[in-house]
N, C-alpha and C positions, 0 to 999 in steps of 0.2 A: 445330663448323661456324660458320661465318660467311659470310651470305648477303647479296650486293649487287645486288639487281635495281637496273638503270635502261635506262629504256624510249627505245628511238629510233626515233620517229614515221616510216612511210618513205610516197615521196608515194604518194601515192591511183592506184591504178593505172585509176580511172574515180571522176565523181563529175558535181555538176550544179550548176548556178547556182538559190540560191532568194531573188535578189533581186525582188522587186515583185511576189508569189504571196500567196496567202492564208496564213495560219499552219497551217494541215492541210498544205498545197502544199509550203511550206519542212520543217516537220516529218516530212514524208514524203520530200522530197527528202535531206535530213541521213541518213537513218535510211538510204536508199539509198547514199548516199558513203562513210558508218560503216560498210556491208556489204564495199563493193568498196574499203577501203584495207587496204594491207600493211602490217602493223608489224614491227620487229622490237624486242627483246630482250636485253639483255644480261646477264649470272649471272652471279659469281664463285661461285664452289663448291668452300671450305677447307676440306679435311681432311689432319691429318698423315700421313694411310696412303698420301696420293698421293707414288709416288715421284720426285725432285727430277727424274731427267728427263723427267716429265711436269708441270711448272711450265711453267703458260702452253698447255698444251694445249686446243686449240679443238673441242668438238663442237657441230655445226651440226643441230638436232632441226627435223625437218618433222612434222607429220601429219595425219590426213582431211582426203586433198584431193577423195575423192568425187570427183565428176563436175567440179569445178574444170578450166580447160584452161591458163588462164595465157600464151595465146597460142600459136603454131604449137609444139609440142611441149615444152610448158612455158617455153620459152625465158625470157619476163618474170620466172619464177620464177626458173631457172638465172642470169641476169644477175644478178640479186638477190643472190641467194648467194656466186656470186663474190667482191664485193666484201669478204667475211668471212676470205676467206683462213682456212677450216677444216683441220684437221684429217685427221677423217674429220665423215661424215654418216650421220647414222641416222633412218630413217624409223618410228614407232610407229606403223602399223597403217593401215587403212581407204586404199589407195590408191585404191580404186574400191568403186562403192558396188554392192551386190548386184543392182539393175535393169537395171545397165549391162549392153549385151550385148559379148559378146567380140573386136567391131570397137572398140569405144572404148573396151576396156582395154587393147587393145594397141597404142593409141597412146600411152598413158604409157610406153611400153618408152623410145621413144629421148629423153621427157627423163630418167629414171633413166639412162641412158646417159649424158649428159650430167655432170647430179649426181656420176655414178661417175667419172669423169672431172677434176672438181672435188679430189675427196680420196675414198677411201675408203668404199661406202657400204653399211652395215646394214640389212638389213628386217626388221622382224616383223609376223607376220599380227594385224589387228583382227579384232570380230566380222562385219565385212561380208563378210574374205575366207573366216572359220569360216561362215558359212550357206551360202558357193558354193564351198566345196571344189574342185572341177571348175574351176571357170574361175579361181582362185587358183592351182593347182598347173599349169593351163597357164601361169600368168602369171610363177611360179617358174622353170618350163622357159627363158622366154623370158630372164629377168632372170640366169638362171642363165647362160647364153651370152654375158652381155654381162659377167661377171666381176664381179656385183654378190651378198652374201653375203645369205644366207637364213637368218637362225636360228630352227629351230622346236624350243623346248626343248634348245637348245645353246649352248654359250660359244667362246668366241675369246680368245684373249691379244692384245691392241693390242701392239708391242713400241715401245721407244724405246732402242738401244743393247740393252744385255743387260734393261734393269727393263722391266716390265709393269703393266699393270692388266688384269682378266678383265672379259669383256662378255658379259652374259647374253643371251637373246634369249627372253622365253615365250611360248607359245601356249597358250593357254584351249580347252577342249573348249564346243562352241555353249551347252552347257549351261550355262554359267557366265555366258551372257547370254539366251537366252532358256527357257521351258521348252518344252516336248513339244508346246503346246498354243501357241505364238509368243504367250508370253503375260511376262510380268516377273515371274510371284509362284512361294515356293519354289524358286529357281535352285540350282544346285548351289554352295555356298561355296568360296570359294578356301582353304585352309591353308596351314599350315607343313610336314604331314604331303605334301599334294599337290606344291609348293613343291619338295619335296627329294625325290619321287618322278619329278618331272619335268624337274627341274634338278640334280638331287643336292644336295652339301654345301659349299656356298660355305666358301675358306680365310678364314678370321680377318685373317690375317696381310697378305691381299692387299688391296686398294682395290678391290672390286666394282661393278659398270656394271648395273643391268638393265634392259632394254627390256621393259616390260610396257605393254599397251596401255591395258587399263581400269587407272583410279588408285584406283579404290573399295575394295581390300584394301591400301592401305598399310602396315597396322601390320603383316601377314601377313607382306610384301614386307620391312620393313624389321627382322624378328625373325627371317626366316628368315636375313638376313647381307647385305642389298643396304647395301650404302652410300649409293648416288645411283639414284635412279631415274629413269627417264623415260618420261612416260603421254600420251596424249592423250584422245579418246573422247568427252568433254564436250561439247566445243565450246565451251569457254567458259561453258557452261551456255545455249547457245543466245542469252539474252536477260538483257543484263547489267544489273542494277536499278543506282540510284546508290550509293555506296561501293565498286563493284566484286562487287556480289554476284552471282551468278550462278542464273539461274532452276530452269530443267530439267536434269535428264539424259537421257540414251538410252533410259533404264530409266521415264521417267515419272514420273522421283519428282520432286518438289519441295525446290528449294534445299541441292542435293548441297554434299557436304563439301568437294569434290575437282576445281573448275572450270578454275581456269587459275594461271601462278605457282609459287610455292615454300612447300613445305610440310616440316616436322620432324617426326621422330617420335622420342621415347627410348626406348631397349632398355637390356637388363640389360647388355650390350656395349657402350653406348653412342648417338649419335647418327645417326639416320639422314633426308637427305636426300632429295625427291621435287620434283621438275619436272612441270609438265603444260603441255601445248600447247594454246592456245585451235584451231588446228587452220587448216585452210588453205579447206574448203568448206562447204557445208551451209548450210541457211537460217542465220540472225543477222539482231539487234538490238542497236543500240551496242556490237558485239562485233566490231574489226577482226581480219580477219584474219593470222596470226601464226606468224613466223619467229622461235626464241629460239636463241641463243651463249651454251655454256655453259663460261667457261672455268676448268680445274682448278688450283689454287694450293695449296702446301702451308702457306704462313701468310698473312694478310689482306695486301690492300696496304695498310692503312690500319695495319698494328699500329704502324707507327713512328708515327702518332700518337695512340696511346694511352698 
């Protein structure tokens, strides 16, 4: 593998002037702008297993957008994306956040309509839509009508001509994020054993896609056979210290592994690949919010100059 992030700044979709204010005033106004700008992302993402006719394939990763609106039907967001000329798009997890009542999850339907419209679009459930069951599988119902795909512990073949790559989709039992008691301690672990009870036996042979929403079992994810993965969940870690570190998780722990960016992991097979989205809603601090392009190359663009 060979991984080329670079970041393209996109404008501030609200923010505020902190000329001639106090330094708390400006500091607080900044920290507010930081909240409400979009950024996006760019990946290269080299692996020889990708077949040549998916050189230059574009996936377009959103995720927790929570209670985010993005304007009349996401539109601001949908405009945004456009411009990417994707692929497909696949959303990891948390469209709506569990408080939300079932008037304003079913206004996300027509900009997922839209999105689908775009190219192609992938969902899998977070732990927001695993704690409301109920009002996720109505929101499946509705998503499902609108010709947008659902994978809950299933794959897809993308095709391109006769070649492929497989696209996993997983779903976490709520246990796997909180326990019995809505508390973070003794959760149930993710495996390789669970992994392949609930995905089965990813092929060797093929170039593997998974969508898993929490990134916290990487090396599970990338020894069970994912090639690339792609998480969200973080948020960035909520509140990004300087270097790019990342504070919280979801789970309350402090200074998780797994915030935002590109992360490797080695297996006895070889190299594995992880993406995480700093995520599209939810409180933040110096942590814009984040549209990433991840596009699949079977050799670097850069090898001719090495």
């Amino acid at each position: 593998y060979i991984l080329i992030p670079v970041a393209f700044p996109g404008d501030a979709l609200s923010g505020m002037s902190t000329a001639a204010v106090p330094i708390a005033g400006a500091l607080g106004a900044y920290l507010i702008k930081r909240k409400n700008e979009l950024r996006f992302y760019h990946y290269e993402i080299v692996n020889s297993k990708i077949p040549e006719a998916f050189e230059g394939f574009r996936i377009l990763h959103l995720s927790d957008l929570h209670s985010k609106s993005y304007g009349n039907d996401g539109e601001y967001l949908v405009e945004a994306c456009e411009e990417f000329n994707p692929d497909i798009i696949v959303f990891t997890g948390d469209l709506f956040s569990r408080s939300e009542n079932i008037f304003t999850i079913k206004r996300k339907v027509p900009m997922m309509k839209k999105l689908n419209q775009l190219a192609p679009l992938y969902y899998v459930w977070g732990n927001h839509e695993a704690d409301v069951p109920d009002k996720a599988r109505l929101m499946n119902s509705r998503l499902s009508e609108e010709g947008i795909t659902i994978l809950r512990n299933e794959k897809v073949r993308i095709y391109s001509g006769e070649s492929f790559i497989e696209l996993y989709g997983l779903e976490l039992d709520e246990s796997c994020y909180k326990n019995a008691e809505g508390g973070y301690k003794d959760l149930t672990p993710v495996t390789q054993d669970m992994l392949r009870e609930l995905l089965g036996e990813p092929d060797p042979a093929n170039f593997n896609v998974l969508l898993a929403h929490t990134p916290m079992p990487f090396a599970e994810y990338a020894n069970w056979g994912a090639d690339f993965t792609m998480s969200g969940h973080c948020h960035g870690g909520m509140i990004r210290l300087p270097g790019g570190i990342g504070l919280l998780s979801p789970e309350r722990k402090f200074f998780p592994k797994y915030t935002k960016g590109l992360y490797l992991c080695e297996t006895d097979s070889g190299k594995s690949v992880m993406e995480v989205s700093a995520g599209l809603g939810k409180l933040r601090i110096n942590n814009p919010e984040m549209v990433s392009m991840c596009i699949l190359r079977r050799h670097s663009s850069n090898d001719s100059k090495q």
